[in-house]
C-alpha positions as CSV (number, residue, x, y, z in Angstrom):
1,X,-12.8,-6.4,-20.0
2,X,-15.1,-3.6,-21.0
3,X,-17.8,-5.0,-17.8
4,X,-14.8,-4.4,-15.6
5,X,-14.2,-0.6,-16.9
6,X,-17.4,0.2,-16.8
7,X,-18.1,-1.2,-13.1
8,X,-14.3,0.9,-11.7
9,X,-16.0,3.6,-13.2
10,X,-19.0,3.7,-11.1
11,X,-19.7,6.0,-8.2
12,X,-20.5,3.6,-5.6
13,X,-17.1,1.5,-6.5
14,X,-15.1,4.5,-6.6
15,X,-17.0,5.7,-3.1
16,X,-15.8,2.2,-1.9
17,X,-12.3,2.1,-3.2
18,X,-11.9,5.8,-1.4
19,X,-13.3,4.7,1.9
20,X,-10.4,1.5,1.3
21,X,-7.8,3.9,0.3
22,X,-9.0,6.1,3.7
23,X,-9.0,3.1,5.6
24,X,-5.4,2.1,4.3
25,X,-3.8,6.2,5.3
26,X,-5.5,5.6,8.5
27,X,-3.9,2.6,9.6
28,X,-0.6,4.6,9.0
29,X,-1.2,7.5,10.8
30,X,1.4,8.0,14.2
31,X,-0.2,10.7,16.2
32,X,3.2,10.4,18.9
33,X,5.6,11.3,15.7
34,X,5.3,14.4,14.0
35,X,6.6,13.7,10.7
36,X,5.2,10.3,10.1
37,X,1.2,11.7,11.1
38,X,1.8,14.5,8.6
39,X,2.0,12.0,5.6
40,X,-0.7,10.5,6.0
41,X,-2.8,13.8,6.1
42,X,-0.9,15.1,3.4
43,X,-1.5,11.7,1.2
44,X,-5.4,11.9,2.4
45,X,-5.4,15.9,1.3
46,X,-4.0,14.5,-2.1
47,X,-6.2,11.9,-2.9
48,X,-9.3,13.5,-1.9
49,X,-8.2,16.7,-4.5
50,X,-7.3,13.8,-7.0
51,X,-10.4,11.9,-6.5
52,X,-12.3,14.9,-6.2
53,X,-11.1,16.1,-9.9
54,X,-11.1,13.2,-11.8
55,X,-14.4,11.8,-10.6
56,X,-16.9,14.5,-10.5
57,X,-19.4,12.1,-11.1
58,X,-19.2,10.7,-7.9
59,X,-19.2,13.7,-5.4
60,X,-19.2,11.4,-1.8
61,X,-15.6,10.0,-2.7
62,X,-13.9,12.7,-1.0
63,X,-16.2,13.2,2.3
64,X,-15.5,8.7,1.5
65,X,-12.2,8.8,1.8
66,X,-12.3,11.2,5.1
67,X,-15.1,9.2,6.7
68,X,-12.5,6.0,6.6
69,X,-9.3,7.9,7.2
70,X,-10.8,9.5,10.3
71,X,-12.5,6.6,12.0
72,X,-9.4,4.4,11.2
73,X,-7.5,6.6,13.3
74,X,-10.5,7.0,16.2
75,X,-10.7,3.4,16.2
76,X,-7.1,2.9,16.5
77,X,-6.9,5.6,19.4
78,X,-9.5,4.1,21.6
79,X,-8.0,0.5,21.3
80,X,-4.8,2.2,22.4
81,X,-6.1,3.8,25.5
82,X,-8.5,0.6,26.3
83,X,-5.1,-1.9,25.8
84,X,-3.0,0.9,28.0
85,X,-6.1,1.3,30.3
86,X,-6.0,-2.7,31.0
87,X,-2.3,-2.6,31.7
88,X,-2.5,-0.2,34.5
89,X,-5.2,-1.9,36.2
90,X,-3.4,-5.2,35.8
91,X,0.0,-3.8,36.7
């Protein structure tokens, strides 16, 4: 048990768990609704402060959590067009 504190307190697995937790606000991000793309931000905002504060150690969490929060929802946006793209052409 003690193995498994000490690896959750390691930078690289906290960088990791905040590129998940990006990843995971990402994927619920609605850029056509207004209120449901401000949570996500707002949750992202939070848990980069709270990540920020209570691991200093580990100063790439935040930029981490950004990084996986922001590609999620690049990634997302270019499948979109591509999968609209195809339907025009087809229909």
């Amino acid at each position: 048990m003690t193995f498994l504190l000490e690896l959750i307190r390691t930078p690289v697995f906290i960088y990791v768990l905040s590129a998940i937790v990006g990843i995971g606000l990402g994927l619920g991000y609605d850029a056509r609704r207004r209120f449901t793309g401000a949570v996500p931000i707002g949750a992202a905002l939070a848990a980069g402060l709270l990540v920020g504060a209570l691991a200093p150690e580990a100063s790439l969490a935040t930029p981490a959590l950004t990084l996986g929060f922001v590609l999620t929802i690049l990634v997302r946006g270019a499948r979109s067009r591509r999968l609209t793209g195809h339907a025009d052409v087809d229909g």
